[in-house]
MIDRENLO-985407 format. One line per 2 residues: number of its first residue (from 1); their letters; for each residue x, y, z of C-alpha. Coordinates in steps of 0.001 Angstrom, whole numbers. Example, Ala and Ser with C-alpha at 12.3 -4.5 7.8 and 13.67 -1.06 7.14 Angstrom:
<pts>
1) as) 12300,-4500,7800 ~ 13670,-1060,7140
</pts>
This chain:
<pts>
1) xx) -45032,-26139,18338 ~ -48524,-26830,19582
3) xx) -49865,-30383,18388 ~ -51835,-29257,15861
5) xx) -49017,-27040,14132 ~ -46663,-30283,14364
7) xx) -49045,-32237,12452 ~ -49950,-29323,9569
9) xx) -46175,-28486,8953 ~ -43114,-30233,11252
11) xx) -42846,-32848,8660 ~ -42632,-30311,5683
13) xx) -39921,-28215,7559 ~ -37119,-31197,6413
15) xx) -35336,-29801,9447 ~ -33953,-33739,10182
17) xx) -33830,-34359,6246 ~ -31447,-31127,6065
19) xx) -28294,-32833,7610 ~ -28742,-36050,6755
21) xx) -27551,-35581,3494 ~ -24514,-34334,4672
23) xx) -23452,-36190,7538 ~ -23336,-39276,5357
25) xx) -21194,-42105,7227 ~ -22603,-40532,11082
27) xx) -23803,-43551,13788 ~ -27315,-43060,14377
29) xx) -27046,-41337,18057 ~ -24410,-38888,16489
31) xx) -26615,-38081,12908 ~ -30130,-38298,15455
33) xx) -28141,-35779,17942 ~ -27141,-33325,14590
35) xx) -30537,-33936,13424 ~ -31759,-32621,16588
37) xx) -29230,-29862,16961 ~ -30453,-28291,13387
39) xx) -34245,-28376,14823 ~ -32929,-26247,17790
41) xx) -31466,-23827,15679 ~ -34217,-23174,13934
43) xx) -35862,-22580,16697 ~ -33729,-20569,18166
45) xx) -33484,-18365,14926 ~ -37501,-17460,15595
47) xx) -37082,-16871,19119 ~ -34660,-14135,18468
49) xx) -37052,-12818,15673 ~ -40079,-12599,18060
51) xx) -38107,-11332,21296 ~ -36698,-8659,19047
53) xx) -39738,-7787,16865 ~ -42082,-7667,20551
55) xx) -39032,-5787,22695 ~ -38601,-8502,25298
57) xx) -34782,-7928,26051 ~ -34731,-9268,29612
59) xx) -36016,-12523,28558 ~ -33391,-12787,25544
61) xx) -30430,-11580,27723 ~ -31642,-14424,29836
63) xx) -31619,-16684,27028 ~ -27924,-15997,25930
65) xx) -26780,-16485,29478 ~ -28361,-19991,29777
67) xx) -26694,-21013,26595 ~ -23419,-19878,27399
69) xx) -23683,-21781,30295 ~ -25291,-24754,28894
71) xx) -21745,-25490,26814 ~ -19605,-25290,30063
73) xx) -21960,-27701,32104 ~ -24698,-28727,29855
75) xx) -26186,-31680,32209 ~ -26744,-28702,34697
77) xx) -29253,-27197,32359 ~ -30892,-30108,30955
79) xx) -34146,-28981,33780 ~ -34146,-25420,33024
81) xx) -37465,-23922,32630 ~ -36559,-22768,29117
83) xx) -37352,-25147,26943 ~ -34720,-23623,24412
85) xx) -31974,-23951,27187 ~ -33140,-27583,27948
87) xx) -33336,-28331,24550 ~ -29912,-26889,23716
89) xx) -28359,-28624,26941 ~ -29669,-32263,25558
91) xx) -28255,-31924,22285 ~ -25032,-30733,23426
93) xx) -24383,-33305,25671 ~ -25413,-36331,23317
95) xx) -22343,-34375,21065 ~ -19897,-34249,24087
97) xx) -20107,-38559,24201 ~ -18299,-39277,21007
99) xx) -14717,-37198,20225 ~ -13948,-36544,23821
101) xx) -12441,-33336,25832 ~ -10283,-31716,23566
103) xx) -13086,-31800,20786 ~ -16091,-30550,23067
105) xx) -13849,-27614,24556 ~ -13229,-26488,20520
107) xx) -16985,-27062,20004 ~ -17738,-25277,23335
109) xx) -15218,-21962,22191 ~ -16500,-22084,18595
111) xx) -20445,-22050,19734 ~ -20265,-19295,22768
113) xx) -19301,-16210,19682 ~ -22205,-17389,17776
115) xx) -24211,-16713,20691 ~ -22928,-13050,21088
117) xx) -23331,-12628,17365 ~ -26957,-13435,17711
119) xx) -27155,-11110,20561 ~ -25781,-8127,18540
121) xx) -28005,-8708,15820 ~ -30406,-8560,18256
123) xx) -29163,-5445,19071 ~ -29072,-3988,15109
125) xx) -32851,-5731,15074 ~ -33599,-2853,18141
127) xx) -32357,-68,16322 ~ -33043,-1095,12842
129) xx) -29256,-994,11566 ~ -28217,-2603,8465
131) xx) -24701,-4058,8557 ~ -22482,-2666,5645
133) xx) -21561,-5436,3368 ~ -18205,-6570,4443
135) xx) -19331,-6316,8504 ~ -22441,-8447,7530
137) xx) -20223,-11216,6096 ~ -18250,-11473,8735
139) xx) -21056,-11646,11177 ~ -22921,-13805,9418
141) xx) -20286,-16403,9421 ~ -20953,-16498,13468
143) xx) -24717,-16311,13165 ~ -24210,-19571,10484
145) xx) -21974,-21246,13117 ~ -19408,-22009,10264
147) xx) -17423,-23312,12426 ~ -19586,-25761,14440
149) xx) -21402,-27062,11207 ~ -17281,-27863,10227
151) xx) -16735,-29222,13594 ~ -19319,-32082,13655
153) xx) -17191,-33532,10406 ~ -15195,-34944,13018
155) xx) -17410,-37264,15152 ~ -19209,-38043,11772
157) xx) -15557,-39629,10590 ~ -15136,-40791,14308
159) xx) -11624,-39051,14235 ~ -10685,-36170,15300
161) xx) -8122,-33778,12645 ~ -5264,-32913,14357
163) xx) -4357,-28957,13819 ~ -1878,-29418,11113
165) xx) -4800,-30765,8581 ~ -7644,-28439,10445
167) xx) -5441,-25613,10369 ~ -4244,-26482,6708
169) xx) -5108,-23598,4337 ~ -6659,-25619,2044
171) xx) -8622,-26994,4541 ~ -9947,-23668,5866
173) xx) -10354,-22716,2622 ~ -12754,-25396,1274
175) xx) -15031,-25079,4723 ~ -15412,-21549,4133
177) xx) -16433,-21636,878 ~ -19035,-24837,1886
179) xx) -20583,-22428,4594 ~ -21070,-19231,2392
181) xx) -22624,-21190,-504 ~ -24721,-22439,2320
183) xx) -25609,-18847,4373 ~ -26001,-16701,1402
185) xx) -27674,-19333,-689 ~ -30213,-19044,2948
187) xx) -30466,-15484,2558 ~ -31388,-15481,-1143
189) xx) -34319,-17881,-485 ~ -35037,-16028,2885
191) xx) -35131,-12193,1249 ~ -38968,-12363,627
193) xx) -39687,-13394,3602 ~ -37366,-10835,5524
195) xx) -38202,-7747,3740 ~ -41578,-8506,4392
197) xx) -40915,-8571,8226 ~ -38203,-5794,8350
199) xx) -35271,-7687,8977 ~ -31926,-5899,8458
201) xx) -29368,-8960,8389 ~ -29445,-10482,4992
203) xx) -26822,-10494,2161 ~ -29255,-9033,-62
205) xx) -30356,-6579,2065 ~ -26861,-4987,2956
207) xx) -26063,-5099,-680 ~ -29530,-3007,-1453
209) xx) -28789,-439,1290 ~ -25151,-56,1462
211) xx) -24621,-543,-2180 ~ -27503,1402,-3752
213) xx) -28419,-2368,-6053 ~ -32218,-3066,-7416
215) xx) -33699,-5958,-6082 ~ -32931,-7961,-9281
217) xx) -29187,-6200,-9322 ~ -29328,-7916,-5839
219) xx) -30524,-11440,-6420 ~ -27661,-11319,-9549
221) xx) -25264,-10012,-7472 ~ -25915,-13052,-4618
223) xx) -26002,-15867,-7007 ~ -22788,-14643,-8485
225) xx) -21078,-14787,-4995 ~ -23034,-17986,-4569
227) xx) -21242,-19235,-7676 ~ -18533,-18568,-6470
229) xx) -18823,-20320,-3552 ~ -18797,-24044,-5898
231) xx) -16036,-22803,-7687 ~ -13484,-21594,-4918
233) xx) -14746,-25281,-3288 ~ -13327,-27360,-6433
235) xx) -10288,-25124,-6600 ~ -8863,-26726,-3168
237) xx) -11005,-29704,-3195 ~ -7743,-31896,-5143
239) xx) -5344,-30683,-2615 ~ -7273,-31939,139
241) xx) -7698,-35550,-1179 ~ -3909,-35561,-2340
243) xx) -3227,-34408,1032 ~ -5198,-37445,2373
245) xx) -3595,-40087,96 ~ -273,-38536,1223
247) xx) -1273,-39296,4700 ~ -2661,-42640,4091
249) xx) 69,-44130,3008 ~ 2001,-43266,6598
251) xx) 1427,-46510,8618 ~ -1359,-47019,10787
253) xx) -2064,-43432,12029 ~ -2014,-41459,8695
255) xx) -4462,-44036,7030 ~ -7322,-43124,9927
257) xx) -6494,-39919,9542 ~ -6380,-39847,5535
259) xx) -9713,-41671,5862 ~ -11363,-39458,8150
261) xx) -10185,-36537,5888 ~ -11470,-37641,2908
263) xx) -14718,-38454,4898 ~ -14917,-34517,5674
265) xx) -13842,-33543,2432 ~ -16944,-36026,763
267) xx) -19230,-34668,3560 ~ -18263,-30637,2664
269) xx) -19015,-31195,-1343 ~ -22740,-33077,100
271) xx) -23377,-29809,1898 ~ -23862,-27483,-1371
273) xx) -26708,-30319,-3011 ~ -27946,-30876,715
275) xx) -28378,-27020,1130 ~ -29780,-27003,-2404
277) xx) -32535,-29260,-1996 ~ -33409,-28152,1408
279) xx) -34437,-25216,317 ~ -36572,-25980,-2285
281) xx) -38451,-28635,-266 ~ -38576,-27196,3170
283) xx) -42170,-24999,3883 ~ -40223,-22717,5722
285) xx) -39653,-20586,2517 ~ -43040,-20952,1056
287) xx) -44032,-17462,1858 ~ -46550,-17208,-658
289) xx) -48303,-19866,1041 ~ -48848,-17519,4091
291) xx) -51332,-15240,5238 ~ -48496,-12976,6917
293) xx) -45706,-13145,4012 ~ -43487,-12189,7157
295) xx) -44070,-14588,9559 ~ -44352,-18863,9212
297) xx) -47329,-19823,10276 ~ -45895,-22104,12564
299) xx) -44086,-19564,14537 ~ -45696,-18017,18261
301) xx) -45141,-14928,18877 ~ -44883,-15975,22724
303) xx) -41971,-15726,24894 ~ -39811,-17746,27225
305) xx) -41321,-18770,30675 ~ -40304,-16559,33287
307) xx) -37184,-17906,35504 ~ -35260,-16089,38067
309) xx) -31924,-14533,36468 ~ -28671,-16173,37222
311) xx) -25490,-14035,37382 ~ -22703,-16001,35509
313) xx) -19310,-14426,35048 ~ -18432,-11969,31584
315) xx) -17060,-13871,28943 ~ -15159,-12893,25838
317) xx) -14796,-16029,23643 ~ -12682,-16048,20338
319) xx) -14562,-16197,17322 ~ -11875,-16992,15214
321) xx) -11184,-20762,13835 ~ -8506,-22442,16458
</pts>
């Protein structure tokens, strides 16, 4: 943002304030890195709105490619002329210090689909193509990052899960719900805002297309799902902290690793109060504040600096959980 735009709104934005409230227990460098992670995102999110609203393809293929790159060999990047790239490649390698290799290669194979997922809604932005319901969710659980938000539980607890509590269905099955109470709750607050600009990738907005719903039928229909959401959470939520007492009383090994589950566990219910108040504080979704209901005020409609285009080999990433 220019200086002036930092000083009217960066402060209102809660960007930082969003994960502090649930990465409760981080060190500073981890929680500041997070902190700093969520900014870029944000970021990121308008960058893809501009470059797809204006046309500029070339400069967002360009984009994808640094990322992709950045999470194989971020301290390469941390000079690229993109400030997004350089950004991204600072954050990720302040992440990469704390859990060590076999963490940052999950974090690295969990981030590159969310990447491509951004890229094909860039391509649905080009065409104007609204997902059909089902498709949407699943997509949107990339564009979220599910995933990589449930990743950084880890360093946060300063232990890393092995794959038989990671894996565990009732494991999976309270992360997922944390993520879609947090991504659709996002699109119900965002649906002014992106029917005013056009958008086609919004829970609300597949469900009015695909499903024939009213706008009200819509905003019932999401909060109902939202709802949801909470409740699948405290179905599992007892198994996992049984499942951590279980552990914890298995010698040395099972107590850190009972502690640092029940440290994700606490950290996945923060996320649904976190999310809440977020959203009703940040000025991001104060659109009746704005002269252009469809764009934040804050938000440039210019692109990337030019740089020369690097050729990097295909890749073809998993996007499911491993």
């Amino acid at each position: 943002m220019p200086p002036d735009k930092v000083a009217a709104y960066a402060d209102s934005l809660c960007y930082t304030d969003l994960v502090a409230g649930y990465y409760i227990g981080a060190p500073d460098e981890l929680l500041a890195a997070i902190a700093d992670l969520s900014s870029w995102f944000f970021g990121w999110d308008d960058r893809h709105d501009r470059d797809a609203v204006h046309g500029r393809t070339a400069q967002w293929r360009r984009l994808c490619q640094g990322l992709h790159a950045t999470l194989e060999h971020p301290r390469q990047q941390l000079t690229h002329p993109d400030p997004l790239v350089a950004g991204f490649a600072d954050c990720v390698l302040r992440l990469y210090s704390h859990l060590g290799p076999r963490w940052n290669a999950r974090f690295a194979r969990h981030f590159h689909p969310v990447i491509d997922a951004y890229d094909h809604e860039f391509g649905n932005r080009r065409t104007g193509t609204v997902p059909a319901v089902e498709a949407y969710v699943e997509l949107r659980r990339l564009t979220f990052a599910h995933w990589v938000w449930i990743d950084l539980l880890e360093p946060t607890a300063r232990c890393e899960l092995p794959d038989a509590v990671r894996k565990h269905p009732a494991y999976r099955a309270a992360a997922l719900a944390t993520q879609d109470f947090s991504a659709w709750y996002n699109d119900l607050c965002s649906l002014p805002k992106e029917l005013a600009g056009d958008e086609v990738h919004n829970l609300g907005i597949s469900l009015m297309q695909h499903e024939g719903l009213s706008l009200q039928e819509t905003v019932t229909e999401v909060h109902r799902r939202v709802s949801d959401c909470v409740g699948d959470f405290l179905a599992v939520e007892p198994e996992l902290l049984l499942l951590a007492d279980e552990m914890a009383a298995d010698g040395a090994y099972g107590r850190r690793i009972g502690a640092a589950l029940q440290s994700c566990v606490f950290n996945m219910r923060n996320w649904f109060s976190s999310v809440y108040w977020f959203h009703h504080e940040s000025g991001r979704y104060r659109v009746e504040s704005w002269d252009d209901r469809s764009l934040p005020p804050y938000v440039s409609d210019a692109g990337a600096p030019e740089f020369p285009s690097t050729d990097l080999a295909e890749t073809d990433p998993s996007g499911g959980e491993e």
